[in-house]
PyMOL Python script that loads the backbone (N, CA, C, O; Angstrom):
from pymol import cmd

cmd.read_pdbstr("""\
ATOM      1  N   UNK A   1      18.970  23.565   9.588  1.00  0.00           N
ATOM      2  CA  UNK A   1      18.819  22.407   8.729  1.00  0.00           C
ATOM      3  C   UNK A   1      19.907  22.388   7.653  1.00  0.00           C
ATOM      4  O   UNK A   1      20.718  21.471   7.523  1.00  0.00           O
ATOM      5  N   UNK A   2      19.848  23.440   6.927  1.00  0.00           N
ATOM      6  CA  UNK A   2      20.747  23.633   5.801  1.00  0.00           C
ATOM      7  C   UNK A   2      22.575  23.226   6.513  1.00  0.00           C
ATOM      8  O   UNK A   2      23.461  22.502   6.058  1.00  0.00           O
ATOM      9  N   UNK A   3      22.512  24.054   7.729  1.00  0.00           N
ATOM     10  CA  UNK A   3      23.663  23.810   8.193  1.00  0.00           C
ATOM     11  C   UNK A   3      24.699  22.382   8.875  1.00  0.00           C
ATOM     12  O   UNK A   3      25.891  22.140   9.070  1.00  0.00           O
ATOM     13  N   UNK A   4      23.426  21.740   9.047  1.00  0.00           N
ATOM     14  CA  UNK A   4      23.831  20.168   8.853  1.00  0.00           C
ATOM     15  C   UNK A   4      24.005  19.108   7.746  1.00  0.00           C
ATOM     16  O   UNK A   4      23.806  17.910   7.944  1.00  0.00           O
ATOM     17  N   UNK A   5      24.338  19.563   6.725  1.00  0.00           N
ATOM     18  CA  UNK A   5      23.655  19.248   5.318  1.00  0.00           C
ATOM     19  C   UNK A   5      22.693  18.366   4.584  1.00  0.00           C
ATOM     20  O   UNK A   5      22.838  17.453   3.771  1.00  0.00           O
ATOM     21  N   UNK A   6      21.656  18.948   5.146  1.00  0.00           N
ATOM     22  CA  UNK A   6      20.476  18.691   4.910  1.00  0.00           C
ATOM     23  C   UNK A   6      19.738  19.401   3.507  1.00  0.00           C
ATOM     24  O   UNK A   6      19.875  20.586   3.204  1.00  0.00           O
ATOM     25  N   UNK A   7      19.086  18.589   2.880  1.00  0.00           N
ATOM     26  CA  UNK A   7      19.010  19.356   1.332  1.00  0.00           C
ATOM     27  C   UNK A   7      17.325  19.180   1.697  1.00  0.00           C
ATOM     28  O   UNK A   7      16.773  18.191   2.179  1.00  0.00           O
ATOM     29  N   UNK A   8      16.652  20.634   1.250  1.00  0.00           N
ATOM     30  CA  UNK A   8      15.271  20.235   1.028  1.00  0.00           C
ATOM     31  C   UNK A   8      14.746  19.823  -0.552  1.00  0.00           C
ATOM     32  O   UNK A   8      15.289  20.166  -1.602  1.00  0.00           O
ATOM     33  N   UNK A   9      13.414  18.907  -0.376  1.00  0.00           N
ATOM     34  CA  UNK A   9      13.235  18.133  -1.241  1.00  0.00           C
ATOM     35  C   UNK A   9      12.491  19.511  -2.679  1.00  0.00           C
ATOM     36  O   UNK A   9      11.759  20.499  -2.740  1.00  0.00           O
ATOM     37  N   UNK A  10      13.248  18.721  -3.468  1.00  0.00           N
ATOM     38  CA  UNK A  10      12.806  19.381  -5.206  1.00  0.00           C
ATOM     39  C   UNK A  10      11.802  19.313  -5.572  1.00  0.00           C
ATOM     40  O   UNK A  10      11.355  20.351  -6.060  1.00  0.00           O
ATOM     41  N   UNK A  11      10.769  17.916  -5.545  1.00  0.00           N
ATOM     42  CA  UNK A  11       9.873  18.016  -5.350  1.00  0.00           C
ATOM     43  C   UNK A  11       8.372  19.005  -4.917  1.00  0.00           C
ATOM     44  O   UNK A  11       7.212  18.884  -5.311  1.00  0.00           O
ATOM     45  N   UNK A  12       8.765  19.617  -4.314  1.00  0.00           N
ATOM     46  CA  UNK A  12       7.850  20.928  -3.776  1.00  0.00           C
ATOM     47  C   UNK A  12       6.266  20.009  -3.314  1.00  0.00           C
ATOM     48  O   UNK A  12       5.656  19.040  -3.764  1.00  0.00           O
ATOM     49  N   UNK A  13       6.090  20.993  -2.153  1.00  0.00           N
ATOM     50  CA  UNK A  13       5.487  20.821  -0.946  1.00  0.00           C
ATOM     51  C   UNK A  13       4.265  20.104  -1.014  1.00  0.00           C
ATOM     52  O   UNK A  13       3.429  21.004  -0.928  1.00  0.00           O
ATOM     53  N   UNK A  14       3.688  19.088  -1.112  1.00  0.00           N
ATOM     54  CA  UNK A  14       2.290  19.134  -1.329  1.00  0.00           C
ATOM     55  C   UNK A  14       2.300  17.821  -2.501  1.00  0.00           C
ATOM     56  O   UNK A  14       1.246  17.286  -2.843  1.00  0.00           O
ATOM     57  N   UNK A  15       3.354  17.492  -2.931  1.00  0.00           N
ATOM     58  CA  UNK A  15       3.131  16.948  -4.832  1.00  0.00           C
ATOM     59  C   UNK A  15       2.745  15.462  -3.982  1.00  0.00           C
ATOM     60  O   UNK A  15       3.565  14.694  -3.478  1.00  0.00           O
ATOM     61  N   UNK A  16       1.101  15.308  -3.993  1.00  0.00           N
ATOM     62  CA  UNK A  16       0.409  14.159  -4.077  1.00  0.00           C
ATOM     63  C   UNK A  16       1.336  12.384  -4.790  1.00  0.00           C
ATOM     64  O   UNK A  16       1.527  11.335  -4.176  1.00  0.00           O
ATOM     65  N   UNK A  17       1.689  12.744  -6.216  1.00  0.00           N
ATOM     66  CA  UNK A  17       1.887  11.629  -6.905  1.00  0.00           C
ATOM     67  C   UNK A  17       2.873  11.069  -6.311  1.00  0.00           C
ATOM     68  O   UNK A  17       2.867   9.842  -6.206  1.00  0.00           O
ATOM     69  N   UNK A  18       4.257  12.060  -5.634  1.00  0.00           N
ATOM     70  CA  UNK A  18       5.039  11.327  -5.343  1.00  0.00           C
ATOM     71  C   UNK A  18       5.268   9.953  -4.151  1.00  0.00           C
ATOM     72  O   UNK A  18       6.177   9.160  -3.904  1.00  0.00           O
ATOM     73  N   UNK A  19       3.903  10.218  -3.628  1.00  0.00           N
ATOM     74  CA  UNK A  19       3.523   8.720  -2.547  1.00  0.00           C
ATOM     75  C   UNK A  19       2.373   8.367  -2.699  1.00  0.00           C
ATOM     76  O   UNK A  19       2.031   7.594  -1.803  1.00  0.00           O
ATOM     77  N   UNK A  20       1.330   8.645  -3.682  1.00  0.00           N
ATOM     78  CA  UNK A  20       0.278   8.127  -3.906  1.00  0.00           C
ATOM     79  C   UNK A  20       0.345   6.271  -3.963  1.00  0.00           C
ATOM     80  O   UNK A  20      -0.490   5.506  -3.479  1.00  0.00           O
ATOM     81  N   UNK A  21       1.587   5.911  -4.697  1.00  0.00           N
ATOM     82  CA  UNK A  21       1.368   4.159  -4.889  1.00  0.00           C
ATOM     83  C   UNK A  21       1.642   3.607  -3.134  1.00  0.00           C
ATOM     84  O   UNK A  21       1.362   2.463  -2.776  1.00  0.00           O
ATOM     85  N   UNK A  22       2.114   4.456  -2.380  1.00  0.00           N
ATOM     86  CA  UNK A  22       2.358   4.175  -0.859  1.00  0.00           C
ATOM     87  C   UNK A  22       1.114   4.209   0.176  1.00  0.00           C
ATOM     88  O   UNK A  22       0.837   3.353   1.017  1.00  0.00           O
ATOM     89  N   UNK A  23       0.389   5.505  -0.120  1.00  0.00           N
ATOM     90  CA  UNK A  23      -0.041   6.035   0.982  1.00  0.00           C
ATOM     91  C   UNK A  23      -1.820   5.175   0.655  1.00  0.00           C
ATOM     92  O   UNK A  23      -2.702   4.746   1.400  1.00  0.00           O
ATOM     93  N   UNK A  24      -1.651   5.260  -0.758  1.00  0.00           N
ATOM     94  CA  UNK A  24      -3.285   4.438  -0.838  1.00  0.00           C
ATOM     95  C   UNK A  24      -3.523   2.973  -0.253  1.00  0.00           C
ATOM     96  O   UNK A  24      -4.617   2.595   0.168  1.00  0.00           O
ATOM     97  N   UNK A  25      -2.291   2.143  -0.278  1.00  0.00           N
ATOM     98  CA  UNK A  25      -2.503   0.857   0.207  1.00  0.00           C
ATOM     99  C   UNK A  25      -2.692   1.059   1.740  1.00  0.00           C
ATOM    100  O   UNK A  25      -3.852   0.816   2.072  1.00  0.00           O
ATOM    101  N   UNK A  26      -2.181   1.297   2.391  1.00  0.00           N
ATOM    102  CA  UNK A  26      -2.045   1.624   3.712  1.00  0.00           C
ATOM    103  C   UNK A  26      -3.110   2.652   4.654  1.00  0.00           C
ATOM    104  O   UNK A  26      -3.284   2.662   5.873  1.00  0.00           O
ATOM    105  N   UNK A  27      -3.616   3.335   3.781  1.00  0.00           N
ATOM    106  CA  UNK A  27      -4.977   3.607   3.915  1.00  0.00           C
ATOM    107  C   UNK A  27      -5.855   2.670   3.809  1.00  0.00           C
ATOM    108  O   UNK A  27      -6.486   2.458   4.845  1.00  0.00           O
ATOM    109  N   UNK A  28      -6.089   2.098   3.004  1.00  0.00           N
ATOM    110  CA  UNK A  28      -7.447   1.078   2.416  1.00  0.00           C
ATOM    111  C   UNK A  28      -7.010  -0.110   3.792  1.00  0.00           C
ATOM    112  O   UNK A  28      -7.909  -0.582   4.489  1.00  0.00           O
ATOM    113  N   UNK A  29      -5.118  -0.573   4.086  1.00  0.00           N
ATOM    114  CA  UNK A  29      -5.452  -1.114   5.206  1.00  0.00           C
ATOM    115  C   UNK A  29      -6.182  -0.690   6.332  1.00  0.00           C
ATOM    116  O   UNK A  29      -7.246  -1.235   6.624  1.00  0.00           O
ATOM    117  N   UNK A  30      -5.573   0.496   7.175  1.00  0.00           N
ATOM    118  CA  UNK A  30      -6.197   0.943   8.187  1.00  0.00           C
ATOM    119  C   UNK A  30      -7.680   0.891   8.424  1.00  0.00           C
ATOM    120  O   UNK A  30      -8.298   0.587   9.445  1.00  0.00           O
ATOM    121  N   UNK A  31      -8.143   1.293   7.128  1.00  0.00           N
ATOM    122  CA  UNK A  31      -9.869   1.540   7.111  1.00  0.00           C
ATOM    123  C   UNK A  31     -10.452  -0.149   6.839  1.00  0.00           C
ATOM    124  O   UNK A  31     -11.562  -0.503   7.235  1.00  0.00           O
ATOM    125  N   UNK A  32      -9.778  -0.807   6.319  1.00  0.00           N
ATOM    126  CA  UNK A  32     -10.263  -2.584   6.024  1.00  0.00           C
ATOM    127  C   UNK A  32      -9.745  -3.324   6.650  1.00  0.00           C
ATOM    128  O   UNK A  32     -10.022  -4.505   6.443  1.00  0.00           O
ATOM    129  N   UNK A  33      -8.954  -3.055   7.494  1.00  0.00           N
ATOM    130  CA  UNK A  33      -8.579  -4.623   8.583  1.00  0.00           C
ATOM    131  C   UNK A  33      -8.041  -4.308   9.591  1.00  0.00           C
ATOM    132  O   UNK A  33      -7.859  -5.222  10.395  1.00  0.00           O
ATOM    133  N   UNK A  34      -7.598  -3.001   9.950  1.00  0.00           N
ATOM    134  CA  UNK A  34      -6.822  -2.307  11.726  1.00  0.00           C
ATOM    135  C   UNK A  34      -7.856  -2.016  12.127  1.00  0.00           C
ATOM    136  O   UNK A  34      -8.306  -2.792  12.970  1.00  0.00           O
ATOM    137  N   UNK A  35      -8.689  -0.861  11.770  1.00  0.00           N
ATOM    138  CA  UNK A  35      -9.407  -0.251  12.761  1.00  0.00           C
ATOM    139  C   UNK A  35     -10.631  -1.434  12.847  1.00  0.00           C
ATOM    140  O   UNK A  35     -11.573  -1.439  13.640  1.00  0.00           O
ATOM    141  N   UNK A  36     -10.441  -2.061  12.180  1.00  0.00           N
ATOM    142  CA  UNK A  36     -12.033  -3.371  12.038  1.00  0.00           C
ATOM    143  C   UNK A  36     -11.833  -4.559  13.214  1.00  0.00           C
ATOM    144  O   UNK A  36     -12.717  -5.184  13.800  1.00  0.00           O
ATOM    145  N   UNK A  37     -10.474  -4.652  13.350  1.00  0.00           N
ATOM    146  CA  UNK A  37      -9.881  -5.536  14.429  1.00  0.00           C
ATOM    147  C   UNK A  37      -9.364  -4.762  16.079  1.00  0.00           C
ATOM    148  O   UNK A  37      -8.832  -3.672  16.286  1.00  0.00           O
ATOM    149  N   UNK A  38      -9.700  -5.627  16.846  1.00  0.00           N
ATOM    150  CA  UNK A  38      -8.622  -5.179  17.909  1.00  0.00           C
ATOM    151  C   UNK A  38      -7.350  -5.901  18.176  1.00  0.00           C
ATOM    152  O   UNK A  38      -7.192  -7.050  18.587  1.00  0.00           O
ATOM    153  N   UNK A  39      -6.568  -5.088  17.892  1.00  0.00           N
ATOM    154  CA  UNK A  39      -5.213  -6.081  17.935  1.00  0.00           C
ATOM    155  C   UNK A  39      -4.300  -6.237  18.985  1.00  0.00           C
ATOM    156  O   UNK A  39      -3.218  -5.663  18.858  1.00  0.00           O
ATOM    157  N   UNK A  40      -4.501  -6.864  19.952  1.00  0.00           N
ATOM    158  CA  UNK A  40      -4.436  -7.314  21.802  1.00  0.00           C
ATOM    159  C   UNK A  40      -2.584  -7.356  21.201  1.00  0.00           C
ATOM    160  O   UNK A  40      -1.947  -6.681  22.010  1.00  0.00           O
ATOM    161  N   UNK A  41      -1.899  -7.765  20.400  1.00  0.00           N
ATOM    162  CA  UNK A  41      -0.742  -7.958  20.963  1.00  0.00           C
ATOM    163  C   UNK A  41      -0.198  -7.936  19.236  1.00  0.00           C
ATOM    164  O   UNK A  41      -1.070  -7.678  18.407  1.00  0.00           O
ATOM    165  N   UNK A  42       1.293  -8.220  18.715  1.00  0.00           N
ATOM    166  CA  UNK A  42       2.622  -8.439  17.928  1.00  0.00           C
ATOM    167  C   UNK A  42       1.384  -9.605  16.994  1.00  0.00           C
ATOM    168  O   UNK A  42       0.769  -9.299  15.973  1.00  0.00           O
ATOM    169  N   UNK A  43       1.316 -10.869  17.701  1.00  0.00           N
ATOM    170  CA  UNK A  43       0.772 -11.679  16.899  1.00  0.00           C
ATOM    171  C   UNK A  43      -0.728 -11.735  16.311  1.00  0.00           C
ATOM    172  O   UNK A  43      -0.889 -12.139  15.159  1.00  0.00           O
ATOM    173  N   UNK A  44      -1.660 -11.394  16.975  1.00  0.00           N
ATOM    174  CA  UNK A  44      -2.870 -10.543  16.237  1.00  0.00           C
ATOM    175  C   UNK A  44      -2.488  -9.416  14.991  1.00  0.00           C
ATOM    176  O   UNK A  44      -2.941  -9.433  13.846  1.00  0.00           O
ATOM    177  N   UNK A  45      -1.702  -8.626  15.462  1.00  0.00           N
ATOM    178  CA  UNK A  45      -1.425  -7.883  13.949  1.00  0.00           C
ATOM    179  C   UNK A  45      -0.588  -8.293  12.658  1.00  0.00           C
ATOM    180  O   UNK A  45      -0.566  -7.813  11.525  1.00  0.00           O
ATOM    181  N   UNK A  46       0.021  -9.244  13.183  1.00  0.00           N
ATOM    182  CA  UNK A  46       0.452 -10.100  11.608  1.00  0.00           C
ATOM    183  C   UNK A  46      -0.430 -11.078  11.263  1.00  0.00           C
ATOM    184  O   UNK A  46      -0.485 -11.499  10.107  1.00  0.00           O
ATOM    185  N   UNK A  47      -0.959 -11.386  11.926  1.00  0.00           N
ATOM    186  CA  UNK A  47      -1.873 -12.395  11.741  1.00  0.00           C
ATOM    187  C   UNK A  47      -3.255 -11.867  10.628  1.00  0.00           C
ATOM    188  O   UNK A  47      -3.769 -12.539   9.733  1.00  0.00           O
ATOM    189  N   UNK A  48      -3.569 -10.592  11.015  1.00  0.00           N
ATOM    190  CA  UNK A  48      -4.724  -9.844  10.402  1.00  0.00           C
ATOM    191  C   UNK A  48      -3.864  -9.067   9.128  1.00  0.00           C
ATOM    192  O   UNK A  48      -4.064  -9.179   7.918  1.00  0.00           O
ATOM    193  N   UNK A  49      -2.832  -8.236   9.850  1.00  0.00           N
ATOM    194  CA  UNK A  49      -2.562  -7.648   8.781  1.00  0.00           C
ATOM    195  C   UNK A  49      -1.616  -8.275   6.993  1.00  0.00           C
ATOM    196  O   UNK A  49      -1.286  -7.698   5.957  1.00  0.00           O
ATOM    197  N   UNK A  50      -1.518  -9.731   7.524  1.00  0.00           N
ATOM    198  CA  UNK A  50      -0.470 -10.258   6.747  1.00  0.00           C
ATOM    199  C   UNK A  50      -2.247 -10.938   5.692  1.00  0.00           C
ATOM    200  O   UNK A  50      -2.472 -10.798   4.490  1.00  0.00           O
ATOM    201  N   UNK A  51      -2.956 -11.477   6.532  1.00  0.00           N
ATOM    202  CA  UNK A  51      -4.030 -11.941   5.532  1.00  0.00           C
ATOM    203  C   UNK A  51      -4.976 -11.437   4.839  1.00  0.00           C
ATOM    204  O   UNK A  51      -5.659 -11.934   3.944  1.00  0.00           O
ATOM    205  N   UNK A  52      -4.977  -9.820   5.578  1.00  0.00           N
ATOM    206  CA  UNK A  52      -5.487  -8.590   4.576  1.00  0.00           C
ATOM    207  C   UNK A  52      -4.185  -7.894   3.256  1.00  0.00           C
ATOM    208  O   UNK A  52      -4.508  -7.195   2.295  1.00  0.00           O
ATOM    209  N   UNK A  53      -2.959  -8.272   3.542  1.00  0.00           N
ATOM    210  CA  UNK A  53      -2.198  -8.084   2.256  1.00  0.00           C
ATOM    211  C   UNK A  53      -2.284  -9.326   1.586  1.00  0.00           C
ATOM    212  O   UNK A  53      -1.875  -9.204   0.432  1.00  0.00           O
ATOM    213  N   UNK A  54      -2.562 -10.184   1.789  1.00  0.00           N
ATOM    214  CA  UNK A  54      -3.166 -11.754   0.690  1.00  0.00           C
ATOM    215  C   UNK A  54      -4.062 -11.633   0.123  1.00  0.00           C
ATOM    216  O   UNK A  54      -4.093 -12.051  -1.034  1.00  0.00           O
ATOM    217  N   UNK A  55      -5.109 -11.045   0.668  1.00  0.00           N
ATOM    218  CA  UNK A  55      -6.251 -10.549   0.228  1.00  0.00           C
ATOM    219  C   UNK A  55      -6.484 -10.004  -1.102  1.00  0.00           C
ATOM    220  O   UNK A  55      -7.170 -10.371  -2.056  1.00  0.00           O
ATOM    221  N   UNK A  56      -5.312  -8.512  -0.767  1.00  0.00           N
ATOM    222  CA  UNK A  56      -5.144  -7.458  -1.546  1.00  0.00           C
ATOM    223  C   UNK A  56      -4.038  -7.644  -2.530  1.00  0.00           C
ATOM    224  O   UNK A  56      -4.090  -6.917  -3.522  1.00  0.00           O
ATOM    225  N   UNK A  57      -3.142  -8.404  -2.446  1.00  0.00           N
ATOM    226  CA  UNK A  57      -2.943  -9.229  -3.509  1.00  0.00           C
ATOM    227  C   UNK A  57      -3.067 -10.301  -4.549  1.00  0.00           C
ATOM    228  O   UNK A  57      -2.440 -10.470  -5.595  1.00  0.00           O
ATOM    229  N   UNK A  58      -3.761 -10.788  -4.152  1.00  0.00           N
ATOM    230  CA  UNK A  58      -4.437 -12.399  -4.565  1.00  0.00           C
ATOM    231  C   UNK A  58      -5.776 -12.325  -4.920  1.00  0.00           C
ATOM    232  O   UNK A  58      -6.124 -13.154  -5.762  1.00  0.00           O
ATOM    233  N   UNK A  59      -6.805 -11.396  -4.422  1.00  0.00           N
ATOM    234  CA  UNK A  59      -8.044 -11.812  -4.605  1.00  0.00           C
ATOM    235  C   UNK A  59      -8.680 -10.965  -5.174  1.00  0.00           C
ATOM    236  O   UNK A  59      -9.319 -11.218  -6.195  1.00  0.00           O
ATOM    237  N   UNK A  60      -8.611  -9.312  -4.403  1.00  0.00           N
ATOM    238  CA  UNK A  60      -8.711  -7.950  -4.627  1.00  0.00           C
ATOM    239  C   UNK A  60      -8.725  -7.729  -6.129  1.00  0.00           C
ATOM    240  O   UNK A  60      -7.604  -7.780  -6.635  1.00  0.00           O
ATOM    241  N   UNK A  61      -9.637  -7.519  -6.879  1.00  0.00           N
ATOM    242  CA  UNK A  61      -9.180  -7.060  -8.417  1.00  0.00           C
ATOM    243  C   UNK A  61      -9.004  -5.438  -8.240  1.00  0.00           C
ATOM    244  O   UNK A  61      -9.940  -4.745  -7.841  1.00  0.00           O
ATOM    245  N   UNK A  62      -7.888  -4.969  -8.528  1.00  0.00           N
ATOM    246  CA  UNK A  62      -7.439  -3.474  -8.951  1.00  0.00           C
ATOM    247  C   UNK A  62      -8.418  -2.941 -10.182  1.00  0.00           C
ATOM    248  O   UNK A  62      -8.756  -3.816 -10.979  1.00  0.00           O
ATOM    249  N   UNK A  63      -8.868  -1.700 -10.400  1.00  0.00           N
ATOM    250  CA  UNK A  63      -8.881  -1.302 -11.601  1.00  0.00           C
ATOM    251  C   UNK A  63      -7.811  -0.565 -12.568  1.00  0.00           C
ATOM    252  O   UNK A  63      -7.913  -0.539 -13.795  1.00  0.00           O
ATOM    253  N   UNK A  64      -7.023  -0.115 -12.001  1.00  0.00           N
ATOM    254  CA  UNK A  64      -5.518   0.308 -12.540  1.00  0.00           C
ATOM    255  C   UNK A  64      -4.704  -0.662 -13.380  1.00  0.00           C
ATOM    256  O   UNK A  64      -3.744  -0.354 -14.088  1.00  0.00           O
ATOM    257  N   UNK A  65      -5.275  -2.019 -13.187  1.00  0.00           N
ATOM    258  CA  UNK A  65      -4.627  -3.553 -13.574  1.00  0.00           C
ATOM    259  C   UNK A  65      -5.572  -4.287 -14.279  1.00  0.00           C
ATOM    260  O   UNK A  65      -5.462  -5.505 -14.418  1.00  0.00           O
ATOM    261  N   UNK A  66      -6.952  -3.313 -14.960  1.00  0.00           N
ATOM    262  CA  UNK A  66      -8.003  -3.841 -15.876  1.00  0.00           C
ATOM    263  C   UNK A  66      -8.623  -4.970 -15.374  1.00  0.00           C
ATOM    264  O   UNK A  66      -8.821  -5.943 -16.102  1.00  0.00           O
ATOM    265  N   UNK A  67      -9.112  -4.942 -13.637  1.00  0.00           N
ATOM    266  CA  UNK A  67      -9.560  -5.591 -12.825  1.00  0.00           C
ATOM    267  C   UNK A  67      -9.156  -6.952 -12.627  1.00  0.00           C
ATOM    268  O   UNK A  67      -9.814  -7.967 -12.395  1.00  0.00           O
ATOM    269  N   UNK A  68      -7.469  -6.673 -12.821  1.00  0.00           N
ATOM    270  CA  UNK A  68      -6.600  -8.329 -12.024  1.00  0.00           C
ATOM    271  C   UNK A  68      -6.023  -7.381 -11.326  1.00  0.00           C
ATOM    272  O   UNK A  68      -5.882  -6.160 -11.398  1.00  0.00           O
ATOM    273  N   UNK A  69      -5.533  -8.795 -10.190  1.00  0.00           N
ATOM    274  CA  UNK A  69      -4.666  -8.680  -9.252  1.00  0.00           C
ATOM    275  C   UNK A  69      -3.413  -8.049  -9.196  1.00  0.00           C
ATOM    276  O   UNK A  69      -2.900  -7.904 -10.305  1.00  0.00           O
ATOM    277  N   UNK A  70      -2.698  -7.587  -8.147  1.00  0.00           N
ATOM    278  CA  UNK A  70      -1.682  -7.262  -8.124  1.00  0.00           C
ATOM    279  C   UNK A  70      -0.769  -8.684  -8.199  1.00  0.00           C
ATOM    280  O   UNK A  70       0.409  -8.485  -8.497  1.00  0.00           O
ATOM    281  N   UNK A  71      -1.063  -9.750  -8.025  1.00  0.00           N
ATOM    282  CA  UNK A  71      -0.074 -10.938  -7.920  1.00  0.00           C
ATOM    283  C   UNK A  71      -0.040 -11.542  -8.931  1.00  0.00           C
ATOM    284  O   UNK A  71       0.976 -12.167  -9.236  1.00  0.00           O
ATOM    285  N   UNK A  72      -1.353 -11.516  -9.879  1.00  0.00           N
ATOM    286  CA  UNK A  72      -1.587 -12.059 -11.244  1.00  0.00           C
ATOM    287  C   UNK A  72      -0.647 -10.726 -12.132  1.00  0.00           C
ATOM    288  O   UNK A  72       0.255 -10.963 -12.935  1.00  0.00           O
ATOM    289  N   UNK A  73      -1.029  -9.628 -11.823  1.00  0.00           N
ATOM    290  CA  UNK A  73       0.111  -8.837 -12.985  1.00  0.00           C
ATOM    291  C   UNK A  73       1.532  -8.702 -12.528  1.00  0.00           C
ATOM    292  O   UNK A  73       2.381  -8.126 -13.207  1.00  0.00           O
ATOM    293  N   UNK A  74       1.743  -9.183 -11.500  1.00  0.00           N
ATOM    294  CA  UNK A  74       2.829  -9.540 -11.111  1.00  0.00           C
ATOM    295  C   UNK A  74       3.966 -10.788 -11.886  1.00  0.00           C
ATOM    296  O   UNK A  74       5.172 -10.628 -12.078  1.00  0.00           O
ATOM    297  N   UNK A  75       3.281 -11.800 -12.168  1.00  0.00           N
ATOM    298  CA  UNK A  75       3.358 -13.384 -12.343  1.00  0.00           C
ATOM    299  C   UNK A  75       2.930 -12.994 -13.747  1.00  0.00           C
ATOM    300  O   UNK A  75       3.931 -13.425 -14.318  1.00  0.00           O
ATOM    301  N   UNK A  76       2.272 -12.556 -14.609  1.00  0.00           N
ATOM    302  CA  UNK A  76       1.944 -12.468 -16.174  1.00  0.00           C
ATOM    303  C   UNK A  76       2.462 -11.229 -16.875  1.00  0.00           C
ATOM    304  O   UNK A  76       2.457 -11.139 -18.103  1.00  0.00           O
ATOM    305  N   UNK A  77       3.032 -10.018 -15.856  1.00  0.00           N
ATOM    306  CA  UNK A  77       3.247  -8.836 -16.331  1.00  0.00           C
ATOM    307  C   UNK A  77       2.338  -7.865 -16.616  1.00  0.00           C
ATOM    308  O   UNK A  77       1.219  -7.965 -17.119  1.00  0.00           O
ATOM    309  N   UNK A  78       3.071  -6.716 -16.158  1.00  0.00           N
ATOM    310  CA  UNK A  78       1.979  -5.848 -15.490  1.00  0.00           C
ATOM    311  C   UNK A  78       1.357  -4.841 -17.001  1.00  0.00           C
ATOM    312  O   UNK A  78       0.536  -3.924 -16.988  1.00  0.00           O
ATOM    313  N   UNK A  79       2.174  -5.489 -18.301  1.00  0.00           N
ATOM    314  CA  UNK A  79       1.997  -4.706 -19.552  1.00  0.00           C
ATOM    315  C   UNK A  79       0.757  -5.546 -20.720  1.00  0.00           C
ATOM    316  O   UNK A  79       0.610  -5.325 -21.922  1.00  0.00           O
ATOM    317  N   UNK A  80       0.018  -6.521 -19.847  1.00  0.00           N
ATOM    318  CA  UNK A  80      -0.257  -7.302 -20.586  1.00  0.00           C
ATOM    319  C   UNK A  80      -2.434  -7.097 -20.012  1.00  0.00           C
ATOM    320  O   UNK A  80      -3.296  -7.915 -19.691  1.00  0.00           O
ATOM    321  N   UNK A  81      -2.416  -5.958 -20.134  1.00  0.00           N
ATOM    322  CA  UNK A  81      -4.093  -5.751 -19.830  1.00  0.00           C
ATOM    323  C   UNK A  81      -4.922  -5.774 -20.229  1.00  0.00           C
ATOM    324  O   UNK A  81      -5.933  -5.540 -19.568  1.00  0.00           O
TER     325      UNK A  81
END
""", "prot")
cmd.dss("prot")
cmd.show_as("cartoon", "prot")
cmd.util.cbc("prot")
cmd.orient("prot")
């Protein structure tokens, strides 16, 4: 690895925070609108998965965002709770 120059990450092994804002949305999808659907083909999964991120932007109140939206603290600012 090293010999291709490949650098391992600084970070150290395990550190949760550094994909926590990634890995939680994409969870909460899988478990709320993939595995809930069967998705026969390309257009079933945008179809589901594009109106479960509308959802989760638009409707979904966060508590991290003093129970607004990600699209409302988006559009008003995310410093204003």
């Amino acid at each position: 690895m090293l010999a291709a120059g490949a650098a391992f990450s600084m970070d150290g092994r395990g550190r949760f925070l550094d994909n926590i804002f990634i890995e939680r949305p994409w969870r909460s999808l899988k478990y709320e609108a993939v595995y809930l659907h069967e998705l026969r083909d390309g257009l079933d999964a945008e179809r589901i998965i594009g109106s479960w991120f509308d959802f989760y932007n638009e409707v979904r109140p966060h508590s991290s965002l003093g129970g607004r939206t990600p699209g409302d603290a988006y559009r008003n600012g995310a410093g204003a709770v």
